[in-house]
ZADO-1210 file (C-alpha; in nm, 4 decimals, padded with zeros to 6 digits):
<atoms>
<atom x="-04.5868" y="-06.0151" z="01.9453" code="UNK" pos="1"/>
<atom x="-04.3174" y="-05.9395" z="01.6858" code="UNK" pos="2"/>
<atom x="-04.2290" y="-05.5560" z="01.6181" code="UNK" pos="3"/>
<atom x="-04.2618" y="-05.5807" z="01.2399" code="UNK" pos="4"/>
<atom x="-04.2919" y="-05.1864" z="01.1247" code="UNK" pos="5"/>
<atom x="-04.5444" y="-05.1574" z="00.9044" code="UNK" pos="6"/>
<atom x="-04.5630" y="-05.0094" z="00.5352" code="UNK" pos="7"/>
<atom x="-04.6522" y="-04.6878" z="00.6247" code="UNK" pos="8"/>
<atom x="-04.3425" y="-04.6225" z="00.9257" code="UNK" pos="9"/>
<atom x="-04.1485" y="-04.7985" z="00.6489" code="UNK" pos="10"/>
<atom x="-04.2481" y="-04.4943" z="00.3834" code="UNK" pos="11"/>
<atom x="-04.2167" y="-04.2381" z="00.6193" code="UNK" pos="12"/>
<atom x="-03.9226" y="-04.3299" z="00.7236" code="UNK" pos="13"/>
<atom x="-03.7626" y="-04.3354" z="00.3354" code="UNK" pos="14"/>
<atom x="-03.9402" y="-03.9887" z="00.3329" code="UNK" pos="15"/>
<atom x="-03.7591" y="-03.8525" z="00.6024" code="UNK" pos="16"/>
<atom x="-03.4094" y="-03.9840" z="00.4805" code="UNK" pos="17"/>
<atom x="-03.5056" y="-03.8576" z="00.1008" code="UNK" pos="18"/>
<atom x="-03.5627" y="-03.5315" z="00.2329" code="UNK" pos="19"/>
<atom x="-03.2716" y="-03.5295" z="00.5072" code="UNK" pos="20"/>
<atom x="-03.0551" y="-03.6348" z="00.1550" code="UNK" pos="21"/>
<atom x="-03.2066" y="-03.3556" z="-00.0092" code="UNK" pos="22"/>
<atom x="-03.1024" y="-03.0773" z="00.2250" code="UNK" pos="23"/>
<atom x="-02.7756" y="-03.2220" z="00.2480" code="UNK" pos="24"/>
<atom x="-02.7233" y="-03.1737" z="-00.1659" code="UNK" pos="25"/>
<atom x="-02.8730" y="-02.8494" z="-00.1562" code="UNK" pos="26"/>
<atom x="-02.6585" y="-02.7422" z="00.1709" code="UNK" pos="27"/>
<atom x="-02.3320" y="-02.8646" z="-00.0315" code="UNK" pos="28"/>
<atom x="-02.4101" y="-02.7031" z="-00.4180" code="UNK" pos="29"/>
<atom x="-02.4793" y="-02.3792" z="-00.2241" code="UNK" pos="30"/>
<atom x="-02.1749" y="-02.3712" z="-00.0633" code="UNK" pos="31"/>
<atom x="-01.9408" y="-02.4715" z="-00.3435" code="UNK" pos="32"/>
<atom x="-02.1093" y="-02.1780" z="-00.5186" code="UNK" pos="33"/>
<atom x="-02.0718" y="-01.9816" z="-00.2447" code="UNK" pos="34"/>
<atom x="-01.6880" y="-02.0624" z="-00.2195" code="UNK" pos="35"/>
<atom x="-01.6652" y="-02.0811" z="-00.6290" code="UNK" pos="36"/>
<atom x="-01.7559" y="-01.7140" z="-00.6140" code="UNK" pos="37"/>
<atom x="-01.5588" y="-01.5856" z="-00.2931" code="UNK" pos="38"/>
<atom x="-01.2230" y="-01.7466" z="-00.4862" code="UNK" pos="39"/>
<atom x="-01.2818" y="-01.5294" z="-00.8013" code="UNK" pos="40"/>
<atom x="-01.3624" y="-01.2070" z="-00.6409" code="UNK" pos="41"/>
<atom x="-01.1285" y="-01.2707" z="-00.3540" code="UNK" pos="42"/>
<atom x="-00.8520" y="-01.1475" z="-00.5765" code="UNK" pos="43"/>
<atom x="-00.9817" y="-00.8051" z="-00.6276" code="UNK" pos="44"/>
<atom x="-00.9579" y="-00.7518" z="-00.2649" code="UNK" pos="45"/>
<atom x="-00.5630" y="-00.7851" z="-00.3142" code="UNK" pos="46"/>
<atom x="-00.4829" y="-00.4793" z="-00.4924" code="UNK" pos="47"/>
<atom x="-00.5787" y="-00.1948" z="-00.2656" code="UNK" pos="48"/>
<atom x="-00.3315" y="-00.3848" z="00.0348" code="UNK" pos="49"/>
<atom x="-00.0581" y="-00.4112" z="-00.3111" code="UNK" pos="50"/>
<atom x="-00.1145" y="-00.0350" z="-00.4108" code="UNK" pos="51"/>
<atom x="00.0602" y="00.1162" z="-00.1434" code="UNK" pos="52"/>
<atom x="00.3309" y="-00.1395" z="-00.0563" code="UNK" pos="53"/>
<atom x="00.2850" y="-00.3887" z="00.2083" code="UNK" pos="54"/>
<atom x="00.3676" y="-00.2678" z="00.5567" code="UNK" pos="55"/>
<atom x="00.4013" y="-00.5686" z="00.8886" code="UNK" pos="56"/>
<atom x="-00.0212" y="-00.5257" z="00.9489" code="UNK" pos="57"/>
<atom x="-00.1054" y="-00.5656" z="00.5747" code="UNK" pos="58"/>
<atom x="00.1499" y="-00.8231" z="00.5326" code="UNK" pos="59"/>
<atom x="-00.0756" y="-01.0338" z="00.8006" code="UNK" pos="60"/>
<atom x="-00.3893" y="-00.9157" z="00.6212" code="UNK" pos="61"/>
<atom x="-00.2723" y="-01.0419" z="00.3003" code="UNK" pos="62"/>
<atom x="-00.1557" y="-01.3668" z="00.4204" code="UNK" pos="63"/>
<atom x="-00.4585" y="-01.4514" z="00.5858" code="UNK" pos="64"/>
<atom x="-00.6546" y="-01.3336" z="00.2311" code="UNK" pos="65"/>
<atom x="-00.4544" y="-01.5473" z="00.0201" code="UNK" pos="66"/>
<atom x="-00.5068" y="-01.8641" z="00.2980" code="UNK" pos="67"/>
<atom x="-00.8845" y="-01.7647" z="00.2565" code="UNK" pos="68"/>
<atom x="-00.8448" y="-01.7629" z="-00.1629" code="UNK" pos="69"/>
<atom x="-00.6677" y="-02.0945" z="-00.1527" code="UNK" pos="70"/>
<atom x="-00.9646" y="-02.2752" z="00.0663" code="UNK" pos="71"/>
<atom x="-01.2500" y="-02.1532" z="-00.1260" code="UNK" pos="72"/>
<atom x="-01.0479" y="-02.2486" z="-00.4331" code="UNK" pos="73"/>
<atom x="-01.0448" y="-02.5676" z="-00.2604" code="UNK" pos="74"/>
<atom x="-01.3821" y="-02.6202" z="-00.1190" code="UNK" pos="75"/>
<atom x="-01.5482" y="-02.4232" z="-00.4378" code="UNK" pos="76"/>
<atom x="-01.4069" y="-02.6584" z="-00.6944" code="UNK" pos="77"/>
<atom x="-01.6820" y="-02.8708" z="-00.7770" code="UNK" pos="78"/>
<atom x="-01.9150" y="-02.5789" z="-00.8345" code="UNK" pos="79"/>
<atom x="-02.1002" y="-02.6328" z="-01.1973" code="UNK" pos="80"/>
<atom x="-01.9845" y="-02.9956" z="-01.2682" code="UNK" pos="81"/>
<atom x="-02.3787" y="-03.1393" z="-01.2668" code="UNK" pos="82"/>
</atoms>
């Protein structure tokens, strides 16, 4: 006996991978607009820790802001090219 799958495995199976391929695109758009959005407000967040001067906490703060700007300018920057 050969193990031939038949037409309807072979459907289901495309099904399956369709909609595996569509949670994938869905999963990616909604985080580049997630990380689109983060790297244009994440700015604002810099002038309250620029207001007062930057003392050695804040400095770290600020730092780790700006590495969190530069990855969701990164990882946002395909947001809106459909």
């Amino acid at each position: 006996m050969s193990s031939v799958p038949s037409t309807l495995e072979r459907t289901s199976v495309r099904r399956s991978i369709g909609l595996a391929s569509n949670a994938a695109r869905l999963t990616v758009r909604s985080a580049q607009t997630v990380t689109f959005w983060a790297a244009v407000l994440l700015p604002l967040t810099y002038l309250p820790l620029l207001h007062g001067g930057l003392e050695q906490a804040e400095t770290l703060r600020f730092a780790g802001l700006l590495a969190c700007n530069a990855f969701a300018l990164v990882a946002g920057h395909g947001y809106g090219r459909d």
